[in-house]
N, C-alpha and C positions, 0 to 999 in steps of 0.2 A: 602494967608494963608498956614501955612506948612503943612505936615504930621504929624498927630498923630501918633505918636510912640507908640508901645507897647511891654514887652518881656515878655518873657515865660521862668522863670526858675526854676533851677533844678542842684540836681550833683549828679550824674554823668549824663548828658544829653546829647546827640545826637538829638534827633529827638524827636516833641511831635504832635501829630496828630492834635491838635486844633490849629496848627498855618496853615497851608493849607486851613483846613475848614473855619476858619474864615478871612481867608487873602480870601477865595473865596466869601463868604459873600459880603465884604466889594466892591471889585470888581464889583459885579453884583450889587448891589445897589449902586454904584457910592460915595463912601464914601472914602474920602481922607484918611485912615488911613493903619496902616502895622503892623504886628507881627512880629517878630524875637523873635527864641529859642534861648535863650543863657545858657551854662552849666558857673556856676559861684561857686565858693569855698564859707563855710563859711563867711569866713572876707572879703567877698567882698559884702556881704547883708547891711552890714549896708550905704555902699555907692551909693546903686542900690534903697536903700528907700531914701537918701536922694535927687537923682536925681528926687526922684516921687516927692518929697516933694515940691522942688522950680519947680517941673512943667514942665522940661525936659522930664518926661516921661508922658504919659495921665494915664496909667495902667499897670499892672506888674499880671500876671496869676503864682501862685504859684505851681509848685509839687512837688513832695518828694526830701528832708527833709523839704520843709520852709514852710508848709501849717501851721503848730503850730509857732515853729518858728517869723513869720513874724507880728505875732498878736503885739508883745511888741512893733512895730512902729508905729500902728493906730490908729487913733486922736477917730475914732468912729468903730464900728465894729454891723453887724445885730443881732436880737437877736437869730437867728440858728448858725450863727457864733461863738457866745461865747459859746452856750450850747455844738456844738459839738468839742470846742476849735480847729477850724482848720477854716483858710481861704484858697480859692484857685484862687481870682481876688479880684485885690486893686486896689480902683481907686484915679485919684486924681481931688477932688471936690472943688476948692477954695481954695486952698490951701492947705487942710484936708486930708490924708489917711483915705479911708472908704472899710473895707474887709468885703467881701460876702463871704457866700458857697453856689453852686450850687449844690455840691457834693451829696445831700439830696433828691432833685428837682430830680436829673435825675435818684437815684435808686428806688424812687418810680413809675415818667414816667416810665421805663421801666417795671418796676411789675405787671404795674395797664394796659400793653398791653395783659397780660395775665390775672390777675385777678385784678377787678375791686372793690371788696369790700376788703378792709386788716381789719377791726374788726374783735376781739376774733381770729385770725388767731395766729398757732403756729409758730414762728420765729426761726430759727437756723443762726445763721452771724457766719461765720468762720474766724480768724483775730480780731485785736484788733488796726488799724493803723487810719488813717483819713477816709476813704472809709469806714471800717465798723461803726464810730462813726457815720458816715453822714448816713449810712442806717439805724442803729437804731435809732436814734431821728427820722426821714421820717416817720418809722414805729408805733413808739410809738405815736406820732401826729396821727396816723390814727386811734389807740388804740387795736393794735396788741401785743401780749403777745412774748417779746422778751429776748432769750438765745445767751450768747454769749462763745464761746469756742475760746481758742488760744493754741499755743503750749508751750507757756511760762504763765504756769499759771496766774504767780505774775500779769503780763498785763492784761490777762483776769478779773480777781479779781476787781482791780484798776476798771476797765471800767465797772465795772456791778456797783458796788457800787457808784460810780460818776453818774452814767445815770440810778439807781435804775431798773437796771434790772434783768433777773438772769446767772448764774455764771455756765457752765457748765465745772467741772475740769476733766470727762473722759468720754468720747463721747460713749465708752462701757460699761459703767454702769449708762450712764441715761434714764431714764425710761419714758422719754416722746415721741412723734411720730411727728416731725413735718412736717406741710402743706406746709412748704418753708424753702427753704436753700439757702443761701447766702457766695459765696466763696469770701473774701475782703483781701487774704492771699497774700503774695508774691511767690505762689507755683507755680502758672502756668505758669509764666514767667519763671522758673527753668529748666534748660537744662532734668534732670532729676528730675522726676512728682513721687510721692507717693501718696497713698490711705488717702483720709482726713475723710469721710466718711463711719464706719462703716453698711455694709453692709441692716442690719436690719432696720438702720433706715431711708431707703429709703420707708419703707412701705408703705406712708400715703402721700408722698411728691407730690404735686400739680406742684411746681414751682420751678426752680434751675436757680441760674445766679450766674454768673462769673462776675466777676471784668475787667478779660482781655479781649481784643481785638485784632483783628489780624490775630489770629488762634483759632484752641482749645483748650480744654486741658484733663488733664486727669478727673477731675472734672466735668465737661460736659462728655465726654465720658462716666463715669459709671453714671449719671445722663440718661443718653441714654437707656445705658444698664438695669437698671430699669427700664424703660417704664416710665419715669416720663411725663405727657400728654406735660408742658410745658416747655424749657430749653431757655435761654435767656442768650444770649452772654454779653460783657462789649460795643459791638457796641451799643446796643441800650441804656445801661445806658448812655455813653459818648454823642450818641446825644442829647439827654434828656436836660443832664445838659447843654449843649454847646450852646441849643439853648435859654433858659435863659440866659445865660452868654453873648451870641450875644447882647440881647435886654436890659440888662442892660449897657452893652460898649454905645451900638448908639441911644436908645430910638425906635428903632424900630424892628419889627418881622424879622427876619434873612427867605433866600428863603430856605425852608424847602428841595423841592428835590435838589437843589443844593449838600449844604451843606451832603445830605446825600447820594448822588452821590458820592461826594470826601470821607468820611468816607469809604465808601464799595469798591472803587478803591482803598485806600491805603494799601499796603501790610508789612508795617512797622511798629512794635508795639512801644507804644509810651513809653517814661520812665515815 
């Protein structure tokens, strides 16, 4: 029997962290399969779903841009999937594309390592991309009252009305205080980091996570600087989801310290 194939793409990509960790996975549980990142164009999506299609590939892990994107080639898709209109693993079942998000899975895991109950809890998601739609539905499922703010209003707008949530258009004149903030921006990967968080409304804040992983950022750093009890990096969102994502590829529980041995050794942020 051959190798299971699998790829991870992406553009511009370099490097994505879940192909190490789950190429380590697979390894230690003796599972004949392989990840390869591949950075792929546009116009080369639709021949990388059709290779899934006749069965050349087993699964294909999508990240930015093809998480939305990749949906129009799947025979069937979850029902967190379409709500949060983003897939980020597609597999191929009988000949069928079937996309998942774990995306959701792993921002609540990590939330619920700090706190455990999310009802009536105040939300702040920062961003408007696939990462913050996958924390908001996570959250709203737990029945947490959730705000979303971007920099591009019109986005933000769009995405509170679509996921009936509410619509924060200037972070300095809303007058709520919330229990958790959630950075799901493209900031902190930026060479140069700005202030996303008006000062004040740190007051009340319980919990802060980031999106990235790797390193810090500025984000977490004034997160810090308020004395926020709890700050949670994008390490432990990624493992979260990654370990669902393991168990949906093989049918079985992925080795937990492993996997997150190689996450905390990697010093390369993933695209």
């Amino acid at each position: 029997m051959s190798t299971q194939k699998y790829l991870i793409i992406g553009h511009p990509l370099s490097f994505c962290l879940t192909t190490p960790v789950i190429n380590g996975g697979f390894k230690e549980l003796g599972i004949d399969a392989e990840f390869q990142t591949t950075d792929i164009p546009p116009e080369e999506l639709p021949d990388i779903m059709a290779q899934l299609k006749k069965g050349e590939l087993a699964g294909v892990v999508a990240t930015m841009p093809y998480k939305t994107p990749s949906l129009e080639y799947l025979d069937e898709s979850t029902e967190e999937a379409k709500a949060v209109n983003a897939v980020n693993l597609i597999l191929s079942q009988e000949g069928k594309l079937v996309g998942h998000n774990t995306d959701w899975l792993g921002a609540l895991g990590a939330l619920k390592t700090a706190m455990l109950n999310l009802k009536e809890k105040q939300v702040l998601i920062l961003g408007a991309g696939g990462a913050a739609r996958a924390a908001a539905y996570g959250l709203k499922k737990e029945g947490a009252h959730v705000a979303i703010w971007n920099r591009t209003p019109e986005r933000a707008k769009d995405f509170a009305e679509k996921m009936n949530i509410e619509w924060v258009e200037d972070l300095r004149r809303w007058e709520k205080f919330p229990d958790l903030i959630i950075n799901a921006t493209a900031s902190s990967n930026a060479a140069r980091q700005s202030t996303l968080v008006p000062f004040p409304l740190w007051k009340h804040v319980m919990v802060a996570m980031d999106a990235v992983y790797g390193r810090t950022s500025l984000f977490l750093e004034e997160a810090k600087a308020a004395q926020v009890p709890h700050v949670i990096s994008g390490e432990i969102w990624f493992l979260n989801q990654v370990f669902t994502m393991f168990k949906l590829i093989t049918g079985k529980e992925g080795p937990v310290d492993l996997m997150t041995k190689l996450t905390h050794e990697s010093k390369v942020i993933a695209a």
